[in-house]
C-alpha positions as CSV (number, residue, x, y, z in Angstrom):
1,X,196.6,253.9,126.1
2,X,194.9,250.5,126.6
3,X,192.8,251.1,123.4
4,X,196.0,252.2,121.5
5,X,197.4,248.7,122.9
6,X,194.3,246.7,121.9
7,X,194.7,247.8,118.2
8,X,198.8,247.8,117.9
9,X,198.2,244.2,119.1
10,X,195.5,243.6,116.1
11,X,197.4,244.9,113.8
12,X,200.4,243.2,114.9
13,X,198.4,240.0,114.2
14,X,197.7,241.0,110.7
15,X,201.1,242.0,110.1
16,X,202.9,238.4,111.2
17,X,200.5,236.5,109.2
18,X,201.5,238.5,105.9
19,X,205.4,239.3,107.5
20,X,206.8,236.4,109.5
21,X,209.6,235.8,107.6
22,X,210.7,239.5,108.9
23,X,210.2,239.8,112.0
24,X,212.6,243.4,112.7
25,X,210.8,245.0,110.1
26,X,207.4,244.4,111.5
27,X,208.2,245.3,114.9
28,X,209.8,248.6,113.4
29,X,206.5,249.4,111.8
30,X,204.4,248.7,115.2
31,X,206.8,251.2,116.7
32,X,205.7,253.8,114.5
33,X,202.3,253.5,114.7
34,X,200.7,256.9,115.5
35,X,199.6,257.9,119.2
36,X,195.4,257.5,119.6
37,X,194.3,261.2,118.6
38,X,191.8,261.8,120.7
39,X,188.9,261.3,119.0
40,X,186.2,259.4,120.7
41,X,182.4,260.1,119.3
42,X,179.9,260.6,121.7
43,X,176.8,258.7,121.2
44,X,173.8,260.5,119.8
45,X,171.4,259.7,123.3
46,X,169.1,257.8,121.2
47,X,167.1,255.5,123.2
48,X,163.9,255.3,121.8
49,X,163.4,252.8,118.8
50,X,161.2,253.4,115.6
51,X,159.6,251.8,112.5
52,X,159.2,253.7,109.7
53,X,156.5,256.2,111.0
54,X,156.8,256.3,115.1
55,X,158.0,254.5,118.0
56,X,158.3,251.0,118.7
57,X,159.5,248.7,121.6
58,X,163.5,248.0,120.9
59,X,163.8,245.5,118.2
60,X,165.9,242.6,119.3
61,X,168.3,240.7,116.7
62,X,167.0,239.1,113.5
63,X,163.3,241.8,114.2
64,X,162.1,243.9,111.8
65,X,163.9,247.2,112.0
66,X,166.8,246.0,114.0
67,X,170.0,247.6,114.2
68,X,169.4,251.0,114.5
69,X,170.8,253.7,116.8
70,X,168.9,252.5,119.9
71,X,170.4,248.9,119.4
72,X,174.2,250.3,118.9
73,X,173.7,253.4,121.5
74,X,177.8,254.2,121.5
75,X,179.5,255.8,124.6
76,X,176.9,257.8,126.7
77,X,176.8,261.3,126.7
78,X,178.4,262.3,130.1
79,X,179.8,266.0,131.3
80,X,180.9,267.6,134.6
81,X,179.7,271.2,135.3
82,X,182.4,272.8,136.7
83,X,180.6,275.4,138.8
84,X,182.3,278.2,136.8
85,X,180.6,278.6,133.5
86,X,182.6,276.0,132.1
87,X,181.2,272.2,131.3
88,X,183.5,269.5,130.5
89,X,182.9,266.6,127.9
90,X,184.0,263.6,129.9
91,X,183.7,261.2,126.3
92,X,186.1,263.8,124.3
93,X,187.8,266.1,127.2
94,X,186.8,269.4,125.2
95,X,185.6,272.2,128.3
96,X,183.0,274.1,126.9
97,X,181.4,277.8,127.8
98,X,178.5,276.5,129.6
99,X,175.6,279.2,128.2
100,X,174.1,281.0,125.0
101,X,173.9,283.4,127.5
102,X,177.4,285.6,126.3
103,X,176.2,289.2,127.5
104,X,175.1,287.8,130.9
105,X,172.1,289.4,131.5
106,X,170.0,286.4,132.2
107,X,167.9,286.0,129.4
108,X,169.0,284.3,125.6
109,X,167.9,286.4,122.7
110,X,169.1,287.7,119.8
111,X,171.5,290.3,121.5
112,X,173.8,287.1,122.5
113,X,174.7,286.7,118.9
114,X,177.5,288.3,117.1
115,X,178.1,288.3,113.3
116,X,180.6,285.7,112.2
117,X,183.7,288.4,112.0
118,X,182.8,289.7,115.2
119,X,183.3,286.3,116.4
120,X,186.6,285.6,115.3
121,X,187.8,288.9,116.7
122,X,186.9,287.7,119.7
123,X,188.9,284.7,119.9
124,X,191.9,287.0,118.3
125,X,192.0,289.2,120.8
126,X,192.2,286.5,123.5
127,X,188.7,286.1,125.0
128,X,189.4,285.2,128.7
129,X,187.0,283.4,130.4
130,X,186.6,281.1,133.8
131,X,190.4,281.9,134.1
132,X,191.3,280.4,131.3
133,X,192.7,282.5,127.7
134,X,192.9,279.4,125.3
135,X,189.2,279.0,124.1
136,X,188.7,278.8,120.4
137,X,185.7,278.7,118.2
138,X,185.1,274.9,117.6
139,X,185.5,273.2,114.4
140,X,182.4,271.4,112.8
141,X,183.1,268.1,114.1
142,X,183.6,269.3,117.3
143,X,180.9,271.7,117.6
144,X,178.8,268.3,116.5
145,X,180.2,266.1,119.0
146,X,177.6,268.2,121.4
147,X,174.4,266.8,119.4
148,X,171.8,264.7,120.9
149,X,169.5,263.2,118.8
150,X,167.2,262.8,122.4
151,X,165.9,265.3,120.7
152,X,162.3,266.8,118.5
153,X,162.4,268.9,115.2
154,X,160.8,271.7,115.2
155,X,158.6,272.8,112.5
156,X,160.1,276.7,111.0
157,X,156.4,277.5,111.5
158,X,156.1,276.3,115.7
159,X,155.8,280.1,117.4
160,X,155.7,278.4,121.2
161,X,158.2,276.3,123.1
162,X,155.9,274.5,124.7
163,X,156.8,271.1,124.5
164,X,160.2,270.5,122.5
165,X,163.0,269.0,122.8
166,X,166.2,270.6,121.6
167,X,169.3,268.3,120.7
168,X,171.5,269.8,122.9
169,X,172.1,268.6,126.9
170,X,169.4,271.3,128.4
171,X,169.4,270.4,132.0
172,X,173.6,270.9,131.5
173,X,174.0,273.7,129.2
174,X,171.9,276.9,129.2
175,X,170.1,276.8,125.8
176,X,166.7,278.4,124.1
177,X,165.5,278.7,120.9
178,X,165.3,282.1,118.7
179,X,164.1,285.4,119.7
180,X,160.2,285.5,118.3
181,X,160.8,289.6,119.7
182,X,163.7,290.3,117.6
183,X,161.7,289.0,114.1
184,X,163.4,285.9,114.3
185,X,161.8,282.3,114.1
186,X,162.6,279.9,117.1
187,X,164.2,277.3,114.8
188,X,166.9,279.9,114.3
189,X,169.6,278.7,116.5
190,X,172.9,278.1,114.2
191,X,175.4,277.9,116.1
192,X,179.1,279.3,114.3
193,X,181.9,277.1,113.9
194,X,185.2,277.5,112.1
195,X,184.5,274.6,108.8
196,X,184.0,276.8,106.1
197,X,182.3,276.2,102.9
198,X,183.8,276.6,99.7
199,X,180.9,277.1,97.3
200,X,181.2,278.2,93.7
201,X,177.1,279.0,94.4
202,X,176.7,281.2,97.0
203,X,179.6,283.4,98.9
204,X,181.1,283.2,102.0
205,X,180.0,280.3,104.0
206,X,180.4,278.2,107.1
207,X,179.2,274.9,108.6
208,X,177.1,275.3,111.6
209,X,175.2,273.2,113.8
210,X,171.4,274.2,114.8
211,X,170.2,272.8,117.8
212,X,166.7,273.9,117.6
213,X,166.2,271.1,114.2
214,X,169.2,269.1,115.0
215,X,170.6,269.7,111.6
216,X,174.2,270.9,109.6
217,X,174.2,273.4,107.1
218,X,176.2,275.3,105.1
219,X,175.1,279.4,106.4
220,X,176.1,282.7,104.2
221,X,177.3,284.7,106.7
222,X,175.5,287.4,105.0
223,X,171.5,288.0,103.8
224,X,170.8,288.9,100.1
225,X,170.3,292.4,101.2
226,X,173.5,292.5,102.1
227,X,173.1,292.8,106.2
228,X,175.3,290.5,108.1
229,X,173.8,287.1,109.7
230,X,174.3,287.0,113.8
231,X,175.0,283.4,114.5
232,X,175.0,281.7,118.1
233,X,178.2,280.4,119.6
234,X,180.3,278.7,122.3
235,X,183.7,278.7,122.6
236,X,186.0,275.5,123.3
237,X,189.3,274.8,124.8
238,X,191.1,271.4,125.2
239,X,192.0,268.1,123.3
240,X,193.0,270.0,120.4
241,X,193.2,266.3,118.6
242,X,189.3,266.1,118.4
243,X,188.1,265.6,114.5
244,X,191.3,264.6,113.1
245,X,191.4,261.0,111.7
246,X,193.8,258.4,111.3
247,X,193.0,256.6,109.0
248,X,194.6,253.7,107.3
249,X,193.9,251.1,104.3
250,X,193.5,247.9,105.7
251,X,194.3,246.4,102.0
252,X,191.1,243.9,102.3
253,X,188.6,247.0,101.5
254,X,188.4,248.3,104.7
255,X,189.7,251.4,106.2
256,X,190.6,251.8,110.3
257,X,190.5,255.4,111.4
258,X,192.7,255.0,114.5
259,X,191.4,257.9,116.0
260,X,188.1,257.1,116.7
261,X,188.5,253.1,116.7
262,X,185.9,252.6,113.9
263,X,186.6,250.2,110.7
264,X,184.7,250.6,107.2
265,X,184.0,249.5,104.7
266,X,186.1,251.4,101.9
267,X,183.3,251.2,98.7
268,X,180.0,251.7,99.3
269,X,176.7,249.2,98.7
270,X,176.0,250.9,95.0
271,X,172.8,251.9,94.8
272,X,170.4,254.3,97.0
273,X,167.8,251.9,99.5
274,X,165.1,252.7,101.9
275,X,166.0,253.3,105.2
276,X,164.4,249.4,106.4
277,X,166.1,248.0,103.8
278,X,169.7,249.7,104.5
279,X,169.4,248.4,108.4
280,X,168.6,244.7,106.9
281,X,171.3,245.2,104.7
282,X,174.1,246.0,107.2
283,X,173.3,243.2,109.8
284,X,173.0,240.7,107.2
285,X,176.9,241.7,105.5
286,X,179.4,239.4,106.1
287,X,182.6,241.2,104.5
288,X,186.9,240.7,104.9
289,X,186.6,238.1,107.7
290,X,183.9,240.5,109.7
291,X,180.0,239.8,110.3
292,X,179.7,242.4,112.6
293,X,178.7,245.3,110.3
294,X,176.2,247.8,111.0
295,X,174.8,250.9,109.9
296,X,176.7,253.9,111.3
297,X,174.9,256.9,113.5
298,X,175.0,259.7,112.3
299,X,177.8,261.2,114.4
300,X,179.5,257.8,113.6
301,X,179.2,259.0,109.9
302,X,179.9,262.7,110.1
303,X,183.1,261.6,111.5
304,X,184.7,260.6,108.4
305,X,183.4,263.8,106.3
306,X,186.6,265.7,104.9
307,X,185.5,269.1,105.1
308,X,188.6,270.3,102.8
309,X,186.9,268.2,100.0
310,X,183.4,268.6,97.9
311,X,182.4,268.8,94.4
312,X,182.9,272.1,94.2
313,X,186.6,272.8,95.7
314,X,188.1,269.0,94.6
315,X,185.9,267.3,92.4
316,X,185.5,264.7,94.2
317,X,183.0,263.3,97.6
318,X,183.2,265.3,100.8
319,X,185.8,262.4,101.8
320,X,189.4,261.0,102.2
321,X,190.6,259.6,98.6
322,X,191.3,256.2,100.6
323,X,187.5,255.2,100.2
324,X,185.4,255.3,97.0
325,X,181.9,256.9,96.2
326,X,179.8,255.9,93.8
327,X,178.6,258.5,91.2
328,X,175.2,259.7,90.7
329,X,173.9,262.4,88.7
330,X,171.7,265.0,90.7
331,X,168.1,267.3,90.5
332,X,170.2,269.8,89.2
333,X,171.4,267.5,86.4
334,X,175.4,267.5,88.0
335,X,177.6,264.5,88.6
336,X,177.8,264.6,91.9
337,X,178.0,261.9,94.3
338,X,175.5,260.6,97.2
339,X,173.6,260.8,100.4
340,X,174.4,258.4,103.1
341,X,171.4,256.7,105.4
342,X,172.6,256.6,109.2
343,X,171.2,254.7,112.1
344,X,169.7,257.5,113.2
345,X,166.4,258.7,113.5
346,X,165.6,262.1,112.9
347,X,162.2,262.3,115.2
348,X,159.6,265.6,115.4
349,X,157.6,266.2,118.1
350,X,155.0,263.7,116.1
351,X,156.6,261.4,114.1
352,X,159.7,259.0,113.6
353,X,159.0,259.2,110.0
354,X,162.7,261.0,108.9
355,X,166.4,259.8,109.3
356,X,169.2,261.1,109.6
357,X,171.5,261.1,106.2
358,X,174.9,262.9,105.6
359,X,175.5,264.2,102.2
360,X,179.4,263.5,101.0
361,X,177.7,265.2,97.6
362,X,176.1,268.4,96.9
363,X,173.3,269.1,99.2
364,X,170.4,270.8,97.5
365,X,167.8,273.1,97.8
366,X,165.3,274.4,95.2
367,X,166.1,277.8,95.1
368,X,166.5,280.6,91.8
369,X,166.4,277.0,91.0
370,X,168.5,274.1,92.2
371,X,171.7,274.7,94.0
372,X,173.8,273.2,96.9
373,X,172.2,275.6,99.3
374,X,173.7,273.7,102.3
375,X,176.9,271.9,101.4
376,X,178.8,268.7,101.1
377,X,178.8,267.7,104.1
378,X,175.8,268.7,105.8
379,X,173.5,266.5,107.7
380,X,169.7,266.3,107.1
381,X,167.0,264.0,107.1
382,X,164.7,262.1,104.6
383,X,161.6,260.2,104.6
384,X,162.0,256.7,105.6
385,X,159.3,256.0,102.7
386,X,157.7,257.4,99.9
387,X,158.0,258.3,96.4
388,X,160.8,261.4,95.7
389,X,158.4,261.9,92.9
390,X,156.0,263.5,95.2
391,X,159.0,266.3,96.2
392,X,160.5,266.9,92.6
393,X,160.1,270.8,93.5
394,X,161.8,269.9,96.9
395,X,160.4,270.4,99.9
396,X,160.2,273.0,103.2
397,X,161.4,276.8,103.0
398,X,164.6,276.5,100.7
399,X,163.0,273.8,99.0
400,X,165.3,270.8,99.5
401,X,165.7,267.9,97.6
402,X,164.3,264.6,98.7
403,X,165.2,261.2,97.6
404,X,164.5,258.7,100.3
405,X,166.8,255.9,98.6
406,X,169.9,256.8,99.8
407,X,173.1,254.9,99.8
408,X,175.3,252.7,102.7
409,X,178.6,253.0,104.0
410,X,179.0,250.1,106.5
411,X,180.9,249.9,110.3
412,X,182.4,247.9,112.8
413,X,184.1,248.5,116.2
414,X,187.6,247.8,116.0
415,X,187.6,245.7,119.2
């Protein structure tokens, strides 16, 4: 309630300075402002700083490399175990299943995973759990709110969990990586959620959120041999507001999303920059009356993904139509649209060298040739330096593209 009053009263402000000659009218739009959804982002748990390559001391204002995620931290990770099997999110209010552990026989592996339909069924037929009947299968955005980027990559090679650091809340939920035993690599943790993907590519597919690489992908739900795909899950109740925005056109070239009391800015900066040059960028804008712009973390910027939209099912960005994307052509010689740089960096258990981008375009990989193997939408990482030349074949197992300059979509706290 108090933040709901805090930006009715802003917005009161703006609307008397354009209005005051009609006072009823502006007081009957305040009245019909909508109610705060519910949509808080939880910060990624990024403490540690980083140049380009590894870890620094925190950079104060005005320092090489400030503003990043460990300047702007966002609201702390927090959650209650509920000593039932349930854990609550005390930044969004979603209650969680509290383990991977689904057929309760004290050990994680591949037999906890259930193909995608056999998930849904679940949920259709009701699946009761801690006393309660009302758990779902989360959505993308709030099966990302769980992310921490506290967390180390792991290399699709690493055959020992000695050492890493998922991006999940281990010491709170009951987590491990894949089951080496069952033929399956221990970066294979995709977890299920109900964001599908519609690709004119590669059938059936859905968003899921991998806490073993800290990543979002697109996932076909079946393997070219035709044999289904067993995903990881947890199931959610609660705050069935989380991941909806409000947004609204601020008519000065900034948008407010009312939901999650974040204002941006509505065109992007034009062109794709290195990462060093996209945090000097943002803390050096002074834009619409506002010098307190940054670059957004990457939760901050997965927040405003429309998951309804892409190149392939709309023609258009992975976005509301209230902001504009500027148009690039990509590897696979498509107009498409661009990669977006976040705060964030996406560290391995060596380096700080990656960050953290979300694609609003196709996200590609190199393979049968180029296609958008993991979706618009998806969240990956790129080298902070370096020339894309070097990976015009893409790079890793599905070969994905690489560009390093991406592009910047400035944000602000509301208050």
């Amino acid at each position: 309630m108090k933040t709901r009053i805090i930006i009715a009263i802003m917005l009161s402000v703006s609307f008397l300075g354009a209005c005051q000659e009609n006072e009823p009218e502006v007081v009957a739009q305040l009245n019909q402002l909508p109610d705060i959804s519910g949509y808080p982002i939880v910060g990624t748990n990024q403490s540690t700083s980083f140049d380009n390559f590894s870890t620094i001391d925190k950079p104060g204002p005005g320092e090489l490399f400030y503003g990043q995620n460990s300047n702007y931290p966002g609201n702390s990770p927090a959650y209650t175990d509920n000593g039932d099997g349930t854990v609550t999110d005390n930044i969004t209010g979603l209650m969680w299943q509290q383990s991977f552990d689904h057929n309760k026989d004290g050990s994680i592996d591949y037999s906890d995973k259930l193909t995608y339909e056999e998930i849904l069924d679940l949920v259709d037929e009701g699946a009761s759990f801690a006393g309660y009947d009302d758990w779902r299968l989360p959505s993308i955005k709030e099966m990302y709110s769980l992310i921490l980027f506290s967390g180390r990559d792991i290399s699709p090679q690493s055959t020992s969990t000695g050492n890493l650091v998922p991006f999940i809340d281990n010491a709170t939920f009951a987590f491990d990586y894949g089951d080496l035993n069952a033929g399956e690599r221990l970066i294979d943790m995709q977890c299920a959620t109900t964001t599908v993907y519609d690709s004119d590519e590669v059938n059936y597919m859905l968003f899921g959120v991998n806490f073993a690489d800290g990543r979002i992908k697109a996932y076909g739900t079946e393997f070219p041999g035709g044999d289904k795909k067993a995903f990881n899950y947890l199931l959610v109740r609660g705050n069935t507001s989380y991941g909806k925005n409000q947004f609204q056109d601020n008519g000065d070239g900034t948008i407010s999303d009312l939901a999650t009391g974040l204002m941006w800015q509505q065109n992007d900066n034009g062109e794709g920059i290195l990462w060093q040059d996209a945090l000097t960028y943002a803390e050096g804008t002074d834009f619409a009356g506002y010098s307190d712009w940054r670059l957004p973390d990457a939760k901050e910027l997965q927040s405003i993904v429309d998951y309804e939209r892409s190149p392939a099912a709309t023609g258009s960005a992975a976005i509301n139509p209230m902001f504009s994307c500027s148009e690039i052509v990509n590897e696979a010689g498509q107009d498409d649209f661009p990669w977006y740089w976040s705060s964030t960096t996406h560290a391995s258990q060596l380096s700080g060298s990656a960050a953290a981008y979300v694609a609003f375009g196709r996200s590609l990989g190199n393979m049968w040739g180029w296609i958008d193997i993991h979706g618009a939408g998806s969240q990956r990482s790129d080298p902070k330096v370096g020339n894309p030349e070097e990976y015009a074949n893409g790079r890793g197992p599905q070969g994905d593209a690489i560009r390093i300059y991406n592009y910047v979509r400035l944000v602000r706290n509301i208050k």
